[in-house]
C-alpha positions as CSV (number, residue, x, y, z in Angstrom):
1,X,68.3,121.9,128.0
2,X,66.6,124.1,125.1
3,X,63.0,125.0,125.3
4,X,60.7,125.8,122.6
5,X,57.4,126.8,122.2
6,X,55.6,125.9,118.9
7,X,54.3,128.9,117.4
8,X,51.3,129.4,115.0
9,X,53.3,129.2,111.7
10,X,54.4,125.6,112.6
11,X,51.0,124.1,113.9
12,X,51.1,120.9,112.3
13,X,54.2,120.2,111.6
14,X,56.2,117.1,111.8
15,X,58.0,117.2,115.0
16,X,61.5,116.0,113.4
17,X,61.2,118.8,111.3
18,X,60.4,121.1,113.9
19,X,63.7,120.0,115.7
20,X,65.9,120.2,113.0
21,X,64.7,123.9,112.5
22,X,65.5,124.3,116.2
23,X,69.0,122.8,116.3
24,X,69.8,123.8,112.5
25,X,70.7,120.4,111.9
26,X,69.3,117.6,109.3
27,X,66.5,115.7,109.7
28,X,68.2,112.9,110.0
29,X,70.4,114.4,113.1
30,X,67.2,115.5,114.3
31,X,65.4,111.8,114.3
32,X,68.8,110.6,115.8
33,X,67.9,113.0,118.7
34,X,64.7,111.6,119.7
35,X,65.3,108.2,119.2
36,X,67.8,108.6,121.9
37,X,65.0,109.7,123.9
38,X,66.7,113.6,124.0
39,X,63.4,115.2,122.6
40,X,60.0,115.9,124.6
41,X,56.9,117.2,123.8
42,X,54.7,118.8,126.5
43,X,56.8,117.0,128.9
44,X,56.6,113.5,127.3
45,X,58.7,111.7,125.1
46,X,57.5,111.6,121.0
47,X,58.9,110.3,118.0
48,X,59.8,111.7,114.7
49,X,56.3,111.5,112.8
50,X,54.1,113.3,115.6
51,X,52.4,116.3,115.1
52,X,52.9,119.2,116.8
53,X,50.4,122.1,118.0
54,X,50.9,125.7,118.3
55,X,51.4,126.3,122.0
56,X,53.1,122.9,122.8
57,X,56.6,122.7,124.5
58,X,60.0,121.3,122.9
59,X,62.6,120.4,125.4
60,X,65.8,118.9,123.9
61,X,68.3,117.4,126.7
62,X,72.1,119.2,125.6
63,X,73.7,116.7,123.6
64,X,77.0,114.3,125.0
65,X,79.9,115.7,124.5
66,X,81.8,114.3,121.2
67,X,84.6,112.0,122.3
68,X,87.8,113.8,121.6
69,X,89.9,112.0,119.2
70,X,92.6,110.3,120.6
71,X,96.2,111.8,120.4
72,X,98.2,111.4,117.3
73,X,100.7,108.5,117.0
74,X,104.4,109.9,117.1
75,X,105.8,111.2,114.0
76,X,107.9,108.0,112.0
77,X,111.5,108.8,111.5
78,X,112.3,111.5,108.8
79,X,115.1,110.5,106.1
80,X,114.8,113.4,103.7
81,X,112.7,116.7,104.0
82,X,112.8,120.0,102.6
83,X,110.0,122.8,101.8
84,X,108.2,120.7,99.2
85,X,108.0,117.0,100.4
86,X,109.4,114.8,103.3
87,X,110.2,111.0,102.9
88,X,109.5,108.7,106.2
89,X,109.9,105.6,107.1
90,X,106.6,103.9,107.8
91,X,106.9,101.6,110.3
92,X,105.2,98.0,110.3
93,X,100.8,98.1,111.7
94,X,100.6,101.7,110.2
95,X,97.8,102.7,108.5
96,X,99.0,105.7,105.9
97,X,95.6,107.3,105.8
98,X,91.8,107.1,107.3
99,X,89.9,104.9,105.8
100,X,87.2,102.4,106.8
101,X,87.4,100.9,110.3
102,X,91.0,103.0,111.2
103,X,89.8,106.6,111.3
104,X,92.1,107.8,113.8
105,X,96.1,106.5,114.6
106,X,97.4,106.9,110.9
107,X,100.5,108.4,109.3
108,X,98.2,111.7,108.1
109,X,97.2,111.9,112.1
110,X,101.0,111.8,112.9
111,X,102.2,114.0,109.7
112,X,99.6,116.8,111.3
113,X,99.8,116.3,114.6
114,X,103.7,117.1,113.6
115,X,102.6,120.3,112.0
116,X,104.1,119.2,109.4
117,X,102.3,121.0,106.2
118,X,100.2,119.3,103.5
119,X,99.5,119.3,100.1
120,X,95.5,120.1,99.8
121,X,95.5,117.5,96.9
122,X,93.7,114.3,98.5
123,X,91.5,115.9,100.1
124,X,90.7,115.8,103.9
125,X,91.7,112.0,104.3
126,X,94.6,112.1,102.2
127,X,96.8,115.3,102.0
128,X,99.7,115.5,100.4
129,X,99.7,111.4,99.9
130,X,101.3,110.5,96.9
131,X,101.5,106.4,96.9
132,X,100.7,103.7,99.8
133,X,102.5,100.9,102.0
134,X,100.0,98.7,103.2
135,X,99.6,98.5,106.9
136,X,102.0,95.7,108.1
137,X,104.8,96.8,105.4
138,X,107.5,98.9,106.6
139,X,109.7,101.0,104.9
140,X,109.8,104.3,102.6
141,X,107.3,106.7,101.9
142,X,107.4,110.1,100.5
143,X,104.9,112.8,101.1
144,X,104.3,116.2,99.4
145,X,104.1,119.3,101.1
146,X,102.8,121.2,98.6
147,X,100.5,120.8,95.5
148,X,103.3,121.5,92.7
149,X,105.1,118.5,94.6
150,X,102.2,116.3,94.7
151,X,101.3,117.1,90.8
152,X,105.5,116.5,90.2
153,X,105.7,113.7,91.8
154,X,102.6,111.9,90.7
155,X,103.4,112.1,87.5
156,X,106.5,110.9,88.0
157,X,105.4,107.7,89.1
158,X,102.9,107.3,85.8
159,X,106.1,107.6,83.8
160,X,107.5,105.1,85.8
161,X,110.5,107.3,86.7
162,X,110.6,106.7,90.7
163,X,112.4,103.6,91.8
164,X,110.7,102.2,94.6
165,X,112.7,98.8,95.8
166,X,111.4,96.1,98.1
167,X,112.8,93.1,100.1
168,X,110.6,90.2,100.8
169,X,111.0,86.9,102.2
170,X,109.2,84.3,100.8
171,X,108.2,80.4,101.2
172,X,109.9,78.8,99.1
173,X,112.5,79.4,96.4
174,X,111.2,80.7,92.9
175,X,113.0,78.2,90.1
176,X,114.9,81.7,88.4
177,X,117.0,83.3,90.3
178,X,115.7,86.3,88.3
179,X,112.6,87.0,86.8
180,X,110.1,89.3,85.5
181,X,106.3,88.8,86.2
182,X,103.8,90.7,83.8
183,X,100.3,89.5,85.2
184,X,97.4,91.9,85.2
185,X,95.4,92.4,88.5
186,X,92.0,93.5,89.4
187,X,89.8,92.8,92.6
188,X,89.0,89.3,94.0
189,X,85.1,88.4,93.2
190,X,83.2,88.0,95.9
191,X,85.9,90.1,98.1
192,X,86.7,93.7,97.3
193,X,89.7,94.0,100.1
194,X,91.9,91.5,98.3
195,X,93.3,91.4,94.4
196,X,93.5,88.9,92.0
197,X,95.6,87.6,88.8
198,X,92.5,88.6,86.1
199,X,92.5,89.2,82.5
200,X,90.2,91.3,82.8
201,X,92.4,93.5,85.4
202,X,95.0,96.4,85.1
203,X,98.4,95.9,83.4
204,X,101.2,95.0,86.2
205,X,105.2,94.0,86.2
206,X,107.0,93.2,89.2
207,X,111.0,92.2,88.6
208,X,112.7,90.9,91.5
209,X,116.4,88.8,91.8
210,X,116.7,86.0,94.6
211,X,119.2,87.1,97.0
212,X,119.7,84.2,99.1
213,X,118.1,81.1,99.9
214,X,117.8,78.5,103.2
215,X,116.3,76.0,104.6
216,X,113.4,76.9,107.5
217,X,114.4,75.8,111.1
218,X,114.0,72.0,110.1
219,X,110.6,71.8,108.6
220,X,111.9,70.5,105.2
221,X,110.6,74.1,103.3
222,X,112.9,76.7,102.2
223,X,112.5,80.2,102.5
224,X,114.2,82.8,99.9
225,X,114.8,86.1,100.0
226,X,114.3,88.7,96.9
227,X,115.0,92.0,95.9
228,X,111.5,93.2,94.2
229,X,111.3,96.2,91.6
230,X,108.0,97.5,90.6
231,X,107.4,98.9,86.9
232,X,103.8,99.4,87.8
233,X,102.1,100.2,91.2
234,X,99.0,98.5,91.8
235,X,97.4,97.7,95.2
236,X,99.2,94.5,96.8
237,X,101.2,93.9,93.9
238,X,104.1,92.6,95.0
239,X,102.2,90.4,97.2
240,X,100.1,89.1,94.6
241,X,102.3,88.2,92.0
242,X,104.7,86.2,94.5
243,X,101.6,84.1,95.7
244,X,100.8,84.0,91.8
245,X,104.4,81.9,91.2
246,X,103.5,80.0,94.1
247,X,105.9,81.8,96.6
248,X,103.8,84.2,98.8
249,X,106.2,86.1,101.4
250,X,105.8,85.1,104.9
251,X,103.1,85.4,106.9
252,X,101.1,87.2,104.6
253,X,97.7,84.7,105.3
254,X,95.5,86.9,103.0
255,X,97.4,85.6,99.9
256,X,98.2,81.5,100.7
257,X,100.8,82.6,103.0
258,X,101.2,79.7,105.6
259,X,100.6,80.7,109.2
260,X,101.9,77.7,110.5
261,X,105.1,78.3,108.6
262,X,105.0,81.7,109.9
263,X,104.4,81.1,113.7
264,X,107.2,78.3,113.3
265,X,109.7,81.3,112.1
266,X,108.6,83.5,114.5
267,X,107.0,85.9,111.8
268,X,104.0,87.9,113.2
269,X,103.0,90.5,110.5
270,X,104.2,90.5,106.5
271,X,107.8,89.6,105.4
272,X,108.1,92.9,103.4
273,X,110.1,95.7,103.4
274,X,110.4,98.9,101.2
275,X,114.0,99.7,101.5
276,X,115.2,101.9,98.7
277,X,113.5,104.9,96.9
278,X,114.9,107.5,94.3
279,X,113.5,109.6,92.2
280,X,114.0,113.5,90.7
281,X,112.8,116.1,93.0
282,X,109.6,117.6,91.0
283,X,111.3,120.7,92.0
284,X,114.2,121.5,92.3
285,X,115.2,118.6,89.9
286,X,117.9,116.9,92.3
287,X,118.4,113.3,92.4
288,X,116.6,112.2,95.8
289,X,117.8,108.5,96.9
290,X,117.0,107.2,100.4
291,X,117.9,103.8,102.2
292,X,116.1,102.2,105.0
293,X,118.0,99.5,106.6
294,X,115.6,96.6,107.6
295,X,113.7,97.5,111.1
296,X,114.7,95.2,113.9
297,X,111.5,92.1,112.9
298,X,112.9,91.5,109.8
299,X,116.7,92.0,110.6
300,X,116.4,89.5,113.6
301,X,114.6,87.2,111.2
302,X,117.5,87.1,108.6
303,X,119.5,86.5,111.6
304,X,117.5,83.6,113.0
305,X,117.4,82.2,109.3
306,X,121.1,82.9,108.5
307,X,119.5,84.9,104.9
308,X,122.8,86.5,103.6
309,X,121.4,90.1,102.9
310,X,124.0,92.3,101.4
311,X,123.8,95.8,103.0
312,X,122.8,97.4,99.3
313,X,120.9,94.2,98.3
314,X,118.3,96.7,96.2
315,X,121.7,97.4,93.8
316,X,120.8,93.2,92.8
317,X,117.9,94.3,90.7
318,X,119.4,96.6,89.2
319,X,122.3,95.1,87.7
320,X,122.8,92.3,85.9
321,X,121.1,90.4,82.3
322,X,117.2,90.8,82.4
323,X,117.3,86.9,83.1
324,X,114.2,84.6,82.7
325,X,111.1,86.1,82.5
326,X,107.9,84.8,84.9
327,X,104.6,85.0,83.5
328,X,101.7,83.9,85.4
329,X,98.9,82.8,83.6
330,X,96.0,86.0,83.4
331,X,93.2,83.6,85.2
332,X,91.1,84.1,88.0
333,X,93.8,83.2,91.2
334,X,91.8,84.8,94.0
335,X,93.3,83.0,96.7
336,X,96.7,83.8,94.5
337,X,100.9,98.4,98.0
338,X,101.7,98.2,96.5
339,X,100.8,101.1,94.8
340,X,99.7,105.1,94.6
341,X,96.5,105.8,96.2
């Protein structure tokens, strides 16, 4: 408990802004205080707007105790790491960094709780994060230690020159076998969390190559799966531009995916997997190219299916004629990351 007697100078005075002179805090802080009844003056209880008098008493109770955070989540496997930058593998129900409604449990909490130094670029919420996954994709991620890393390696991505390669399985099978979709993509009206084919939007290309196709457990529908390629990295691309052709990956409910289908399959989180990245260290100017074989969801799920998944299906996009080219109409598919933060 502190205790305070109003002197002359502050005869007067509001007592919210007495109290926030006391505790050195703001005014709002200080209004918080006695709303939670932790304030009295001359023994009774007062709110924000009443005056004080020279003389009078201020007893503030000692605040709670903040809740300590809770411990950070283990550290996701390493696949690469040096001085400048690490690459992980994020696994599936990961956030990558704090944001609204997951402040605590994310891949930054585990980087640090690691000690595993950060690039001051991002600021507070985001050091040293270069691009995203969203939260139920798994796969590869790279991080930068250091600023000169984070600078390299963002601009390597704007010049398009870090292959980032993606398996998803999809409902459905798309009617080329490879194809190319340009559709630009902007935010869904009426619903800022989810993304749209829009005219209006940002320029996007995703290229992928069906790998294999079957039919699902008896319900009549096929599923396929395909090797994705981004030329552009724009939140929930991938997933977008499937949904777009009419073919969103499994489970993902947010873009027409079919929960019934998925629940049938045994899916419980997004069909999507970031399995291959390369690029040139920003550094030291090595080639950098890491695998990620599928984690053990979506490999019991190619199983279950009998999906014939070479072990380097991400060399499928690579190779090969440019094939047919898939371009969605630039309309307004609402109901139709991924990308750098």
């Amino acid at each position: 408990m502190s205790r305070f007697v109003v002197p002359d100078e502050q005869d007067g005075q509001r007592l919210d802004v007495v109290v926030a002179g006391l505790l050195d805090v703001s005014r709002s802080r200080a209004a918080a205080r006695l709303a939670a009844g932790d304030v009295t003056l001359a023994g009774r209880p007062a709110g924000k707007q009443q005056r004080v008098r020279a003389g009078q008493t201020v007893e503030v109770r000692a605040a709670a105790p903040a809740a300590a955070p809770p411990a950070p989540p283990p550290l996701p496997p390493v696949r690469y790491q040096d001085a400048h930058l690490l690459v992980v593998a994020k696994p599936a129900g990961m956030v990558v960094h704090p944001g609204h409604g997951r402040p605590h449990g994310t891949l930054v909490d585990a980087l640090r709780g690691a000690g595993v130094p950060l690039a001051a670029v991002g600021g507070d919420e985001r050091p040293g994060i270069v691009h995203r996954l969203d939260r139920d994709t798994s796969g590869l991620l790279v991080v930068a230690k250091t600023d000169a890393a984070h600078a390299g390696l963002v601009s390597a991505l704007k010049r398009r020159q870090v292959a980032r390669r993606y398996l998803a399985v999809v409902q459905g099978v798309p009617p080329n076998r490879r194809g190319r979709v340009e559709a630009p993509l902007a935010r869904a009206p009426g619903d800022r969390t989810r993304f749209a084919v829009r005219a209006d939007g940002k320029p996007a290309v995703t290229r992928y190559v069906v790998l294999d196709d079957v039919a699902a457990g008896g319900s009549g529908q096929h599923v396929a799966a395909l090797a994705c390629a981004l030329e552009t990295g724009r939140t929930h691309q991938i997933r977008v531009h499937l949904a777009a052709l009419g073919h969103p990956i499994l489970a993902d409910t947010t873009y027409r995916g079919s929960a019934t289908l998925a629940e049938r399959l045994g899916v419980s989180r997004i069909a999507l997997h970031a399995g291959r990245l390369a690029f040139v260290h920003p550094i030291t100017g090595v080639e950098v190219a890491v695998d990620e074989p599928l984690p053990d969801d979506l490999a019991a799920l190619r199983d279950r299916l009998g999906l014939r998944i070479p072990t380097g299906w991400w060399e499928a996009i690579d190779h090969g004629a440019a094939g047919a080219t898939a371009v969605t109409d630039a309309t307004d598919t609402a109901d139709a990351e991924e990308g750098p933060s």
